[in-house]
KOLSE-843940 format. One line per field, with one value per residue (C-alpha): x, y, z. Coordinates in Angstrom, 3 decimals, always signed. Layout:
N
u: c(X:...);
v: c(Y:...);
w: c(Z:...);
END
This chain:
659
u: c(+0.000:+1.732:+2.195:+2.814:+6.556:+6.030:+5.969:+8.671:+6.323:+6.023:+3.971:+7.675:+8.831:+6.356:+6.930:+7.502:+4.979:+7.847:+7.010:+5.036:+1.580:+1.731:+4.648:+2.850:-0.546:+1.605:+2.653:-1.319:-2.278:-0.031:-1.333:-4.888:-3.791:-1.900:-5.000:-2.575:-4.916:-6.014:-9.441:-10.481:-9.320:-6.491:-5.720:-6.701:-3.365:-0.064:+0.944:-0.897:+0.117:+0.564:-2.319:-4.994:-4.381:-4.848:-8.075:-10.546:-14.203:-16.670:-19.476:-21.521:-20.134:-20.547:-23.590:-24.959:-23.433:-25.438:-28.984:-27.622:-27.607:-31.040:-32.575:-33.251:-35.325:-36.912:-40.830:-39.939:-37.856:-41.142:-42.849:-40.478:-40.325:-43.915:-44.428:-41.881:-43.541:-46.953:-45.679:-43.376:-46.844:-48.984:-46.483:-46.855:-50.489:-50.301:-47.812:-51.275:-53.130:-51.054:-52.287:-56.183:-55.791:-53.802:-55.871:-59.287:-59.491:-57.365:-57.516:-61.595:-62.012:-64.529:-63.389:-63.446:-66.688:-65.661:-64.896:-68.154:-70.724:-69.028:-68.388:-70.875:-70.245:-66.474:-67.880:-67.303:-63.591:-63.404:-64.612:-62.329:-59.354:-59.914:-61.162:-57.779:-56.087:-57.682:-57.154:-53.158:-52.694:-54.621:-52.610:-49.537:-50.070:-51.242:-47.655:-45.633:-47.247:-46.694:-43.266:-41.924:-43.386:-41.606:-38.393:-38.728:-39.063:-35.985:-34.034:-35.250:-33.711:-30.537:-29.738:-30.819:-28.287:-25.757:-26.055:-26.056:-23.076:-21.097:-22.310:-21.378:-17.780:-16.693:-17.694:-15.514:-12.973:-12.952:-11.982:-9.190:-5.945:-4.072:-1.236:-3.774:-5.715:-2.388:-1.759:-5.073:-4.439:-7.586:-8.342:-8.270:-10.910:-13.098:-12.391:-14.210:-16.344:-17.898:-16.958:-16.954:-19.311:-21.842:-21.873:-23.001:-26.394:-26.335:-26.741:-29.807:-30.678:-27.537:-28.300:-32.061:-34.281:-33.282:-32.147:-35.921:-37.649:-35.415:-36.083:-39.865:-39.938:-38.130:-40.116:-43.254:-42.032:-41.226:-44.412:-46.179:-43.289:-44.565:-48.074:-47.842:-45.433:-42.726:-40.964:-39.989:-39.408:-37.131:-35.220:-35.274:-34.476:-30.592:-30.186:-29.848:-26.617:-24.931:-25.975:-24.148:-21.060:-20.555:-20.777:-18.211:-15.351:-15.740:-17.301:-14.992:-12.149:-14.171:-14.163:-10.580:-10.200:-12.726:-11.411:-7.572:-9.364:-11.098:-7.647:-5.991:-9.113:-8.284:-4.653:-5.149:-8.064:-5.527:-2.297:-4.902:-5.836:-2.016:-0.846:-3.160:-3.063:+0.519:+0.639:+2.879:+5.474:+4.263:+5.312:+8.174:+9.935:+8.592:+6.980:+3.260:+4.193:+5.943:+2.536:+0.666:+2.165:+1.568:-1.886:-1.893:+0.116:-2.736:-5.420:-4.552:-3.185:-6.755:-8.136:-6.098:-7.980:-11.534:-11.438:-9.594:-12.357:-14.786:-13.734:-14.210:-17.869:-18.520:-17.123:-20.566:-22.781:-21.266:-21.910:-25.596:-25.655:-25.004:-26.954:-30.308:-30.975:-29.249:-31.651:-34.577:-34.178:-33.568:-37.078:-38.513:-37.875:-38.941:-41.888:-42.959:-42.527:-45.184:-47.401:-47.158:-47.995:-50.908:-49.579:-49.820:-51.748:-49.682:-50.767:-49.620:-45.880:-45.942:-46.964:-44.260:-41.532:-42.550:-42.413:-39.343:-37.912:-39.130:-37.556:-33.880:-34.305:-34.044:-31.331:-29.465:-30.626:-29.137:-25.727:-25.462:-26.294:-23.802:-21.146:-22.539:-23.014:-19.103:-18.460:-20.580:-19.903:-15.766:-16.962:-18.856:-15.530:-13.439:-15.800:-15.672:-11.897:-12.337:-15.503:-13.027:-10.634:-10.349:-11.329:-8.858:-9.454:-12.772:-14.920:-15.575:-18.910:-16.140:-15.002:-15.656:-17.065:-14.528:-16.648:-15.221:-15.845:-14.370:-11.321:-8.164:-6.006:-2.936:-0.641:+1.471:+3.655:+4.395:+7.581:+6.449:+7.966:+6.582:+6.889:+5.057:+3.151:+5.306:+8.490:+11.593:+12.906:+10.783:+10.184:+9.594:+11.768:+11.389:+9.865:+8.643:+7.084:+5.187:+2.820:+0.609:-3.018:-2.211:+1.234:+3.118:+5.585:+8.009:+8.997:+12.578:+15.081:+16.639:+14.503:+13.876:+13.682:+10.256:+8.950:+5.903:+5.546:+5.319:+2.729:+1.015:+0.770:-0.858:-3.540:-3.810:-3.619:-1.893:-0.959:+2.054:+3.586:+4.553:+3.651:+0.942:-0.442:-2.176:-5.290:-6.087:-4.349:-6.335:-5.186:-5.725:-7.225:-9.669:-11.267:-13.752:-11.419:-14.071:-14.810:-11.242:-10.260:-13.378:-10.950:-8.184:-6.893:-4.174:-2.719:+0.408:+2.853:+1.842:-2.108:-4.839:-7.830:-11.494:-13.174:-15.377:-15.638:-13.473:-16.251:-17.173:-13.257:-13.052:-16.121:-14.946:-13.768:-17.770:-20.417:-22.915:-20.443:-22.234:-20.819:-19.491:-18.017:-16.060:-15.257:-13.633:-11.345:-10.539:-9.084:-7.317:-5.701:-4.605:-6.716:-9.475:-7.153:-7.010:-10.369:-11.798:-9.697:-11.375:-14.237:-16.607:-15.170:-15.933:-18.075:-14.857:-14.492:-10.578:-10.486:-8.966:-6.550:-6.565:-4.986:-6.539:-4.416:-0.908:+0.887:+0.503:-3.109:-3.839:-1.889:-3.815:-7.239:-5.678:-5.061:-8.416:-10.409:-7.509:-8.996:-12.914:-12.684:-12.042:-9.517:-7.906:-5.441:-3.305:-0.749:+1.103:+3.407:+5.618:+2.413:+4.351:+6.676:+4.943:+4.690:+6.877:+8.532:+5.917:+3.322:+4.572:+5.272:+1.560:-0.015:+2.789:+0.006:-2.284:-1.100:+0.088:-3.938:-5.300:-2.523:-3.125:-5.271:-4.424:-2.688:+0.156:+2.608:+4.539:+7.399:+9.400:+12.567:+12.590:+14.033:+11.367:+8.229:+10.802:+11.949:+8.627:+7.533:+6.921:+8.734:+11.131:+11.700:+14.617:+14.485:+16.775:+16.994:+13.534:+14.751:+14.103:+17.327:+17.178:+13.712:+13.647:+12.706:+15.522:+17.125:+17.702:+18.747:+21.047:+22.943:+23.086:+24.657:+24.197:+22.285:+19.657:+22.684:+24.329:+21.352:+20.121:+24.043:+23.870:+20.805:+22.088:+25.361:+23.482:+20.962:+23.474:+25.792:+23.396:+23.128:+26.693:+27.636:+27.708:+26.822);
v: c(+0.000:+3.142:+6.102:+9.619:+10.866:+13.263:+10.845:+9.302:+6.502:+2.957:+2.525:+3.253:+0.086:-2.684:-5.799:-8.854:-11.907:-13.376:-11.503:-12.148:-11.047:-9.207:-6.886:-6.557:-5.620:-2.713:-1.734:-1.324:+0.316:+2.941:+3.066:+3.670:+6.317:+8.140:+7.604:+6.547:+2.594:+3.121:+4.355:+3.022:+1.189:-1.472:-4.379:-7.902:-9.596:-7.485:-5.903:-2.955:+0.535:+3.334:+5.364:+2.673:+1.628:+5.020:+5.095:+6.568:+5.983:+7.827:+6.646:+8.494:+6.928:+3.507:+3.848:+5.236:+1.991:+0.026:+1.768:+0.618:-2.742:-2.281:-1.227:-4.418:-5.251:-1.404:-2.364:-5.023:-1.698:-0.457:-3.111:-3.462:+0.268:+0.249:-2.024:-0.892:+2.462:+0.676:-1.537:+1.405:+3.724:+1.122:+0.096:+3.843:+3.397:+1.371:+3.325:+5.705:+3.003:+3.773:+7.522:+6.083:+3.516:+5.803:+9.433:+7.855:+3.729:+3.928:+7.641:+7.703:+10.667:+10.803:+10.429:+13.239:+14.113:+12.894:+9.631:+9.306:+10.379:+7.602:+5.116:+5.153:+1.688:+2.755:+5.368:+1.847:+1.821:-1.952:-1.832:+0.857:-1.081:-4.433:-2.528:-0.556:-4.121:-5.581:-2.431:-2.795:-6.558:-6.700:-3.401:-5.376:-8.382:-6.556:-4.909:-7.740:-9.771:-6.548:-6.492:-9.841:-9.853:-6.836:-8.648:-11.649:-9.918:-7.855:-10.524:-12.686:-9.552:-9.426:-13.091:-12.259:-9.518:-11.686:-14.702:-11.424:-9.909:-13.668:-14.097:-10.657:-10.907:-14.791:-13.866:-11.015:-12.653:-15.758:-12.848:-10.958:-10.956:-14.489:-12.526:-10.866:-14.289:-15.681:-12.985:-13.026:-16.556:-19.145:-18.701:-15.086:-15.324:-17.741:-14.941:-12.355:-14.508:-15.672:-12.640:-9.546:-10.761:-11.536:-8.044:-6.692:-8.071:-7.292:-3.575:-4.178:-4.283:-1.772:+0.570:+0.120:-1.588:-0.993:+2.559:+3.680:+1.798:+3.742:+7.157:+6.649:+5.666:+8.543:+11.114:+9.379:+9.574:+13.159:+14.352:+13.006:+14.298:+17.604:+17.002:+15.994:+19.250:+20.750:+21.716:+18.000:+17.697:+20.171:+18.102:+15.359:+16.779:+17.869:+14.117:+14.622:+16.414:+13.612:+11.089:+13.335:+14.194:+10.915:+9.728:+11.911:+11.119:+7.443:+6.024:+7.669:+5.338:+2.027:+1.456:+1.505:-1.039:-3.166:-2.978:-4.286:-6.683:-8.365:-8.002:-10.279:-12.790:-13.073:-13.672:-16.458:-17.995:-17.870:-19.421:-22.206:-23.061:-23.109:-25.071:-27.629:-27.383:-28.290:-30.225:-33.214:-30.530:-29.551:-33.441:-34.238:-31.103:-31.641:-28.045:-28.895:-27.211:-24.244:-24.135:-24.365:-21.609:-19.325:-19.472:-19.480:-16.253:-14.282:-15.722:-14.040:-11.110:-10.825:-11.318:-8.765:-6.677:-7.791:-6.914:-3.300:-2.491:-4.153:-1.109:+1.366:+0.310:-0.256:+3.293:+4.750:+2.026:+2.781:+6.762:+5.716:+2.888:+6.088:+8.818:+6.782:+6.362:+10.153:+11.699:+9.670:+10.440:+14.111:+14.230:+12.094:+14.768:+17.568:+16.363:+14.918:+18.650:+19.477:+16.619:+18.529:+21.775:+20.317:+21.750:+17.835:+14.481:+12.035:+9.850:+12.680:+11.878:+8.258:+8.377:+10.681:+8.485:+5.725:+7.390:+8.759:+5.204:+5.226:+7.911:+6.736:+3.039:+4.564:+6.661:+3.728:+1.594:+4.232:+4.162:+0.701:+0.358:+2.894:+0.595:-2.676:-0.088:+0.973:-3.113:-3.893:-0.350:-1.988:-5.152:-3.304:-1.727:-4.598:-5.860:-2.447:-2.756:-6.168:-5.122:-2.253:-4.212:-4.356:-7.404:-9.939:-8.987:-7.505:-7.636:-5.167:-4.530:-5.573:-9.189:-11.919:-15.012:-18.267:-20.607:-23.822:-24.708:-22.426:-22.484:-23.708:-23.423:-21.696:-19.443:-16.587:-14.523:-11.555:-9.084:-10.603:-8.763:-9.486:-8.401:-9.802:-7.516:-5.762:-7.807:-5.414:-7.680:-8.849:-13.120:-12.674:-10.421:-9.666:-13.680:-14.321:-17.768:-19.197:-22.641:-23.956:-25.565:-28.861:-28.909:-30.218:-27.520:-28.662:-25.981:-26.741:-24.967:-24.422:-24.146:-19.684:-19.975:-19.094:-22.131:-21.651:-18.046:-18.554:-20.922:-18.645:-16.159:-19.049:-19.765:-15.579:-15.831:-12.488:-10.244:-9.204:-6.234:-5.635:-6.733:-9.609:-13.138:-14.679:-16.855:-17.335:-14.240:-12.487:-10.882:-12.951:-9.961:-9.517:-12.843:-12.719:-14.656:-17.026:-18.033:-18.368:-20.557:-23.132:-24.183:-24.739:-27.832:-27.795:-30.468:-29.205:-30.605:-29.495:-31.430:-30.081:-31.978:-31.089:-33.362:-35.266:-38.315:-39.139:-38.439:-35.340:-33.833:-35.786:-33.963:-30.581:-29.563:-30.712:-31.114:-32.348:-35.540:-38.926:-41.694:-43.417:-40.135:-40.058:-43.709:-43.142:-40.199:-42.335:-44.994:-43.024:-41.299:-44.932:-44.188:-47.155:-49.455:-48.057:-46.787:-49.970:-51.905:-49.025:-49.695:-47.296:-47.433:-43.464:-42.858:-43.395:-39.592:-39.102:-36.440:-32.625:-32.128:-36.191:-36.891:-40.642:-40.895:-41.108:-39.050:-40.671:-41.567:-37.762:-37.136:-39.286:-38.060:-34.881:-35.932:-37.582:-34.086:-32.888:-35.106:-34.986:-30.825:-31.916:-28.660:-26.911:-26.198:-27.892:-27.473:-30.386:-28.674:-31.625:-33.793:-37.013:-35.669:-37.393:-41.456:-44.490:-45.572:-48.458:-46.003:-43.131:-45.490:-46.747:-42.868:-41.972:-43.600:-41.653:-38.269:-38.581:-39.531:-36.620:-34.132:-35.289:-32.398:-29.883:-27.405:-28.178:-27.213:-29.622:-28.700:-31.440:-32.483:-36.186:-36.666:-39.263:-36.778:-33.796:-35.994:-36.939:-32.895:-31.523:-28.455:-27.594:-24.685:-23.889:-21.104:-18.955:-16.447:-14.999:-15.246:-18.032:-19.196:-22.022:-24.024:-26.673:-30.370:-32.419:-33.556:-30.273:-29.156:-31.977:-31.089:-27.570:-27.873:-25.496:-25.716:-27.840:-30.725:-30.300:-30.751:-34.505:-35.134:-34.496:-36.403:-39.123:-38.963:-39.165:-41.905:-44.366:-43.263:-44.498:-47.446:-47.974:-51.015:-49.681:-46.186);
w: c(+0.000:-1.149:+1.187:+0.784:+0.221:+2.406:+5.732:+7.232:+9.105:+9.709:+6.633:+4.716:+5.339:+6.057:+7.895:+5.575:+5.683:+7.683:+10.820:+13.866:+13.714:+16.724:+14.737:+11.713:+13.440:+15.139:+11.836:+10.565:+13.464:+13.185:+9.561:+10.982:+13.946:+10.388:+8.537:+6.423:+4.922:+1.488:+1.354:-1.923:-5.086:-4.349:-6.622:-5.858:-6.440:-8.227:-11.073:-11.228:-11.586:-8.511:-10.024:-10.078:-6.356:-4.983:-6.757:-4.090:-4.377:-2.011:-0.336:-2.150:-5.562:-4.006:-3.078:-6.887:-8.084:-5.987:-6.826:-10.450:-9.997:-8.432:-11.877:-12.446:-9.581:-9.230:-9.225:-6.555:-4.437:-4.394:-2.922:-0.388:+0.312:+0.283:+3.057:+5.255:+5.340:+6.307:+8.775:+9.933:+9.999:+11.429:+14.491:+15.575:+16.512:+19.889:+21.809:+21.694:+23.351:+26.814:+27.323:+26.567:+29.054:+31.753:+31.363:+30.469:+31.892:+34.780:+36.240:+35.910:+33.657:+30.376:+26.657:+24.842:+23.226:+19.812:+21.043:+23.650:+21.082:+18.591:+21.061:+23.835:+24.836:+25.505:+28.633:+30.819:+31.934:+31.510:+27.965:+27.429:+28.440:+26.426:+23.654:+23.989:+24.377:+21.097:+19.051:+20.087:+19.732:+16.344:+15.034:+15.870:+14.351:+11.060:+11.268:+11.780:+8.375:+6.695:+7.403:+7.933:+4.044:+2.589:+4.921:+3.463:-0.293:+0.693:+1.490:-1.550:-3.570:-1.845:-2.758:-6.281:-6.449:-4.725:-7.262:-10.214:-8.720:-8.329:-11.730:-12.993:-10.957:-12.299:-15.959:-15.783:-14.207:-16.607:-19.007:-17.855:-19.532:-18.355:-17.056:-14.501:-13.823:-12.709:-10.541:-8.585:-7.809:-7.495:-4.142:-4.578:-6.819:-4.290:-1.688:-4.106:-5.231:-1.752:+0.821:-1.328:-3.738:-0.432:+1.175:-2.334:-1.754:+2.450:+1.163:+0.160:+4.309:+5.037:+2.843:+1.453:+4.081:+7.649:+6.680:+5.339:+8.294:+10.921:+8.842:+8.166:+12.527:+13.132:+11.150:+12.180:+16.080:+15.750:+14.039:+17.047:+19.304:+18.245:+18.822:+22.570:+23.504:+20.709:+24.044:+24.924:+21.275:+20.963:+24.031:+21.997:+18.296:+20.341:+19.785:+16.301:+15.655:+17.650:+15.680:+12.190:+14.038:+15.443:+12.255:+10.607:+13.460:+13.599:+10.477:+7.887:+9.312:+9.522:+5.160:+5.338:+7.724:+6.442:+2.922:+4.675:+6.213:+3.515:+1.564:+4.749:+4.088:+0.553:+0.644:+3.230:+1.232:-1.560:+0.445:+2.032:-1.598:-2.804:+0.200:-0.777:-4.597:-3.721:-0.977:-3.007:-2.931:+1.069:+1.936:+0.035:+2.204:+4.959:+5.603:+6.518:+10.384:+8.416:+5.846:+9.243:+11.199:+8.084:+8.033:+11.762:+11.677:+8.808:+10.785:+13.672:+12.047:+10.504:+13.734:+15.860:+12.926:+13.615:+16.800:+16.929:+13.980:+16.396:+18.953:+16.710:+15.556:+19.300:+20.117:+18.659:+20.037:+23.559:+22.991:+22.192:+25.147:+27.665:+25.361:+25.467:+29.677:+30.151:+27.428:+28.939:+32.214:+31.683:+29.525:+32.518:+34.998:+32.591:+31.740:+35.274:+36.476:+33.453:+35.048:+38.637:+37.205:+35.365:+31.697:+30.509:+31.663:+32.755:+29.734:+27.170:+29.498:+29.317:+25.730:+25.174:+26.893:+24.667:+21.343:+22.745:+22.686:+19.283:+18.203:+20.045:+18.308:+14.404:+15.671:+17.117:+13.773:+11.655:+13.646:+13.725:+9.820:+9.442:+10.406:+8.669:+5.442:+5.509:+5.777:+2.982:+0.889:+1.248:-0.477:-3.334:-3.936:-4.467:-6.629:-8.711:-9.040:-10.392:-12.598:-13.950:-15.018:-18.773:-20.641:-22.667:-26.297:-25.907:-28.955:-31.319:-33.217:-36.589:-34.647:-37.103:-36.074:-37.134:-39.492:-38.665:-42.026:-43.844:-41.608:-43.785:-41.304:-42.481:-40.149:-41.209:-38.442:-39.864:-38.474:-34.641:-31.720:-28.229:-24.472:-21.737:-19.600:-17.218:-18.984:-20.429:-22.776:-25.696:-25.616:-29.398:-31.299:-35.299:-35.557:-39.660:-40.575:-42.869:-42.053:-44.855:-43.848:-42.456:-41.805:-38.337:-37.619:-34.547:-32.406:-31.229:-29.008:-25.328:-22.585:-21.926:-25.895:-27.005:-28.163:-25.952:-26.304:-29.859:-29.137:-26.914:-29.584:-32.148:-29.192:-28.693:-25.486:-25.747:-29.207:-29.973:-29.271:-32.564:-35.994:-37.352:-36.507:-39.564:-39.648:-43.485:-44.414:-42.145:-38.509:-35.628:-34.094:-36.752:-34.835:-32.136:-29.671:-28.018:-31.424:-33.244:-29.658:-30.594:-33.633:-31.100:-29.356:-26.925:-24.823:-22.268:-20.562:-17.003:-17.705:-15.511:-15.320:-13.308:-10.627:-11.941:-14.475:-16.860:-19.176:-18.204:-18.488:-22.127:-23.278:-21.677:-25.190:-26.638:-24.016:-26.866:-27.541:-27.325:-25.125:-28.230:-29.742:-25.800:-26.317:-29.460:-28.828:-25.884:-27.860:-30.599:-27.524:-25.981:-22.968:-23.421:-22.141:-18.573:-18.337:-19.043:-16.179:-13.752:-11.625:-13.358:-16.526:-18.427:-15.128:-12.952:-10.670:-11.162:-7.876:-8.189:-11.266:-11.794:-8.524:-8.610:-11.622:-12.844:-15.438:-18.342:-17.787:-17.081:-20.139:-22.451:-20.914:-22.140:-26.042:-25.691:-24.956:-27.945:-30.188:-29.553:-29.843:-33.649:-33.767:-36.876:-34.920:-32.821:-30.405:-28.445:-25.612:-24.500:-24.786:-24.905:-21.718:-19.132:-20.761:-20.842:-23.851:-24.483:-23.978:-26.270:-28.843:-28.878:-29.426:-31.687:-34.049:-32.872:-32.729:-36.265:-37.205:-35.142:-36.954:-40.116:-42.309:-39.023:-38.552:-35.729:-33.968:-31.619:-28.323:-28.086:-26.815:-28.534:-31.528:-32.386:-31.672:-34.235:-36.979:-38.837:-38.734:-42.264:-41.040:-37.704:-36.294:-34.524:-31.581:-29.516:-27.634:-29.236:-32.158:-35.251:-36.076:-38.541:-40.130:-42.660:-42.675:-40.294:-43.656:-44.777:-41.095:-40.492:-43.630:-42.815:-39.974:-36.737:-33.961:-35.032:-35.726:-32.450:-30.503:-32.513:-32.353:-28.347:-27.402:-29.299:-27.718:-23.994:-25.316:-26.519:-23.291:-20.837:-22.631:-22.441:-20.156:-16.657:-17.454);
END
């Protein structure tokens, strides 16, 4: 979190991860006593410039953005809004029942004239009072269907905008550049998804609901107030300005530490999900107490920050907790001296004191909400900065859908140059080649080369920096992407498969695909023959990323979903890598069948997967430096020679007698 130059505070250097949460809690609270937490914007993960994370949204912003995703749901506002003002209205009406029963049931006096000539029956003071006791009790219960219906409506709405705003936020998210995806990390995402994503619909009671019941109460209370002696409500109308300025001190530093706070909850939702993602790696050195104490250490980091935001919110509720009994008692003893001088009934005083207690619960409401609205308002922003994140290749009204049909398949790079994001040196630097339709183009070089970048750039995954990719002659980024990528089949080295059936993860790449259509890619992918020894056969649940299964059986699941996509184009990273000889040797078949009349292009390492490619390209250092068929590259000479003359030299030396 960046802080101004012009401080020479804590917040210059942080605390690493490393430290004890006790140290780096020090370290934030000092930020808060500096007012020096970021009040708005913030990236969810790294990578992103100074200027975007001291973005700064007010509440008032916020809050506009939330009556926008209302506009869907405004007639059923209304409703809700509606019968919070009637039950609101309606639960006014029996606190009035006390001064009927006091000044006309129990002290012995008449009604009014009005009332006798309407009500004759109501002169008894026994009638009076269980007539009074009816009226209340039926009043009530008339409120509390009103409102526990516009609750349960409001609440019904809030999930609606929850599951819209999840929706909105993992649609988005499934779109952002991959360099930005990778930096959020997955259980980033989950954290947005679930936490921030959550509070977005609890403003519909923060900032909608609760908020309009306590103002329509308090207007209501204060028009009767005034009725019953503007003297006691001028008492009571002092309260008033302490409810605004106790606002302005305390809740203006709550957002902040909410919006920290929900940061700490996403970076430990995010280690939890690495640690486990990895947890091979975890065992093998040993560090499951070392993973342990890390999350132990956030947790109670993020706790440490629960609970000094918990004394701030409770700072206001503690001014109110003294506030309410004073204010009451003073009004007591004010208006028991009008009772003595006989300027007021003692009914008009005890319905006073009630409405009085009417009039201190919105107040309280409103303070309270306050506090839960800063909470939520923090989530709404994170999802903003997310929401305002731009798109991977968005498309333009121009995009051209890919006709899979009409799709030959030829690729042209054209004067390439590319950086990655935030990189200095270009990957790709001044790359030209030509591949016809159909042709198996090996990508060859040292690891660091390219080979994959290149491939990356095929895929568009990213564009280059400089110069064209060619589909057909045309520019890749003529293409809508979601489209071009439906022509695309891709099986990498590093295989990540879904939980769930092996089915279900073949048919990831066509959800339409019959059982014998999955069958069938299965076998040209040398798969059948393990599925069919498992239990369940295609219907067998494989576990998160495959673990149920071993390498080369995740691999060929892979080349299975490769082949039932039906691609154009294809692009084998180190597919082979991860199977035995006996087992590469048996889809060697098979990958030449599913490249023939595709476009593909092939990282390897094995001279047996390179040697049959109609054309190899040799990479380094960004750069192509030799391509040809490995006839014509074995005669030239170069790199190309010295790597085939190298592996063969280590092949034939570990199967040298005691080597």
């Amino acid at each position: 979190m960046p802080s101004p130059p012009s401080h020479d505070s804590a917040s210059d250097s942080p605390p690493p991860n490393t430290a004890t949460s006790r140290t780096r809690f020090d370290h934030y609270r000092e930020l808060v006593r500096t007012k020096q937490l970021p009040k708005g914007g913030g990236p969810h993960g790294e990578g992103r410039n100074r200027e975007e994370k001291g973005r700064v949204r007010s509440a008032r912003q916020l809050a506009w953005a939330f009556i926008r995703l209302l506009r869907p749901f405004r007639l059923q506002v209304f409703w809700i809004l509606a019968s919070a003002t009637i039950a609101t209205l309606i639960g006014l009406l029996p606190p009035a029942g006390t001064k009927f029963i006091i000044d006309y049931g129990l002290s012995g006096r008449t009604l009014p004239e009005p009332w006798r000539s309407r009500f004759p029956q109501l002169a008894d003071p026994h009638r009076l009072l269980l007539a009074t006791v009816v009226a209340v009790v039926i009043v009530s219960l008339v409120k509390i269907v009103i409102y526990l219906w516009g609750r349960w409506y409001a609440t019904k709405i809030s999930k609606q905008i929850q599951l819209n705003v999840r929706q909105r936020v993992f649609e988005h998210a499934v779109r952002l550049p991959l360099h930005r995806v990778q930096q959020i990390r997955s259980g980033g995402v989950a954290s947005i998804l679930r936490e921030d994503g959550g509070a977005v619909g609890e403003l519909m009671f923060g900032m909608i609901f609760n908020p309009w019941r306590a103002v329509i109460q308090l207007v209501g209370s204060l028009a009767i107030l005034a009725w019953v002696d503007w003297k006691l409500l001028t008492g009571a109308v002092i309260l008033l300005p302490v409810v605004f300025f106790t606002h302005r001190a305390w809740i203006s530093n709550i957002r902040p530490q909410f919006r920290v706070i929900r940061k700490q909850r996403e970076q430990i939702d995010a280690g939890a999900a690495e640690s486990f993602a990895g947890m091979r790696v975890v065992r093998a050195f040993s560090r499951q107490r070392r993973e342990t104490a890390r999350f132990v250490t956030d947790n109670n980091l993020m706790a440490r920050q629960e609970l000094y935001a918990w004394w701030w919110m409770r700072g206001i509720e503690m001014v109110w907790e003294a506030l309410i009994p004073i204010a009451s008692a003073a009004l007591l003893f004010y208006g028991g001296w009008q009772v003595l001088a006989g300027q007021i009934t003692v009914g008009d005083l005890m319905m006073f004191l009630v409405y009085l207690l009417m009039l201190l619960e919105p107040l309280a409401t409103l303070v309270s909400s306050a506090t839960q609205f800063q909470n939520s308002l923090s989530g709404l922003d994170r999802v903003l900065d997310l929401l305002d994140e731009a798109r991977e290749m968005p498309a333009s009204p121009n995009s051209i859908k890919v006709d899979h049909r009409a799709i030959a398949g030829a690729i042209e790079f054209d004067n390439v140059t590319f950086a990655y994001p935030g990189g200095e040196a270009p990957a790709l630097s001044d790359v030209n080649l030509k591949v016809q339709a159909g042709q198996t183009v090996a990508l060859v070089g040292p690891s660091g080369a390219g080979k994959t970048t290149l491939s990356n750039l095929v895929a568009r995954f990213y564009d280059p920096t400089a110069g064209r990719v060619l589909l057909d002659g045309r520019d890749l980024r003529d293409y809508d992407v979601e489209s071009f990528r439906a022509i695309l089949g891709i099986v990498e080295q590093d295989v990540f498969l879904f939980d769930g059936t092996i089915a279900a993860n073949i048919s990831y790449s066509r959800r339409d695909a019959t059982e014998g259509e999955i069958r069938a890619a299965a076998e040209t992918a040398n798969a059948a023959e393990f599925i069919d020894r498992l239990p369940d056969g295609l219907q067998t649940v494989i576990g998160e990323r495959g673990v149920r299964l071993s390498g080369g059986q995740r691999q060929r699941l892979a080349i299975a979903r490769a082949v039932l996509a039906d691609p154009k184009l294809l692009i084998l990273d180190e597919a082979t890598s991860n199977l035995d000889t006996d087992s590469e040797q048996l889809i060697q078949q098979s990958l030449a069948t599913l490249m023939q009349g595709r476009t593909s292009f092939v990282i390897a390492h094995r001279l047996s997967t390179i040697a049959g490619a109609d054309l190899i390209v040799v990479v380094e250092g960004g750069r192509i430096s030799q391509t040809g068929t490995h006839a014509e590259l074995m005669a030239q000479g170069g790199k190309y020679r010295s790597m085939v003359e190298q592996q063969i030299h280590m092949t034939l030396g570990s199967m040298a007698p005691g080597g």
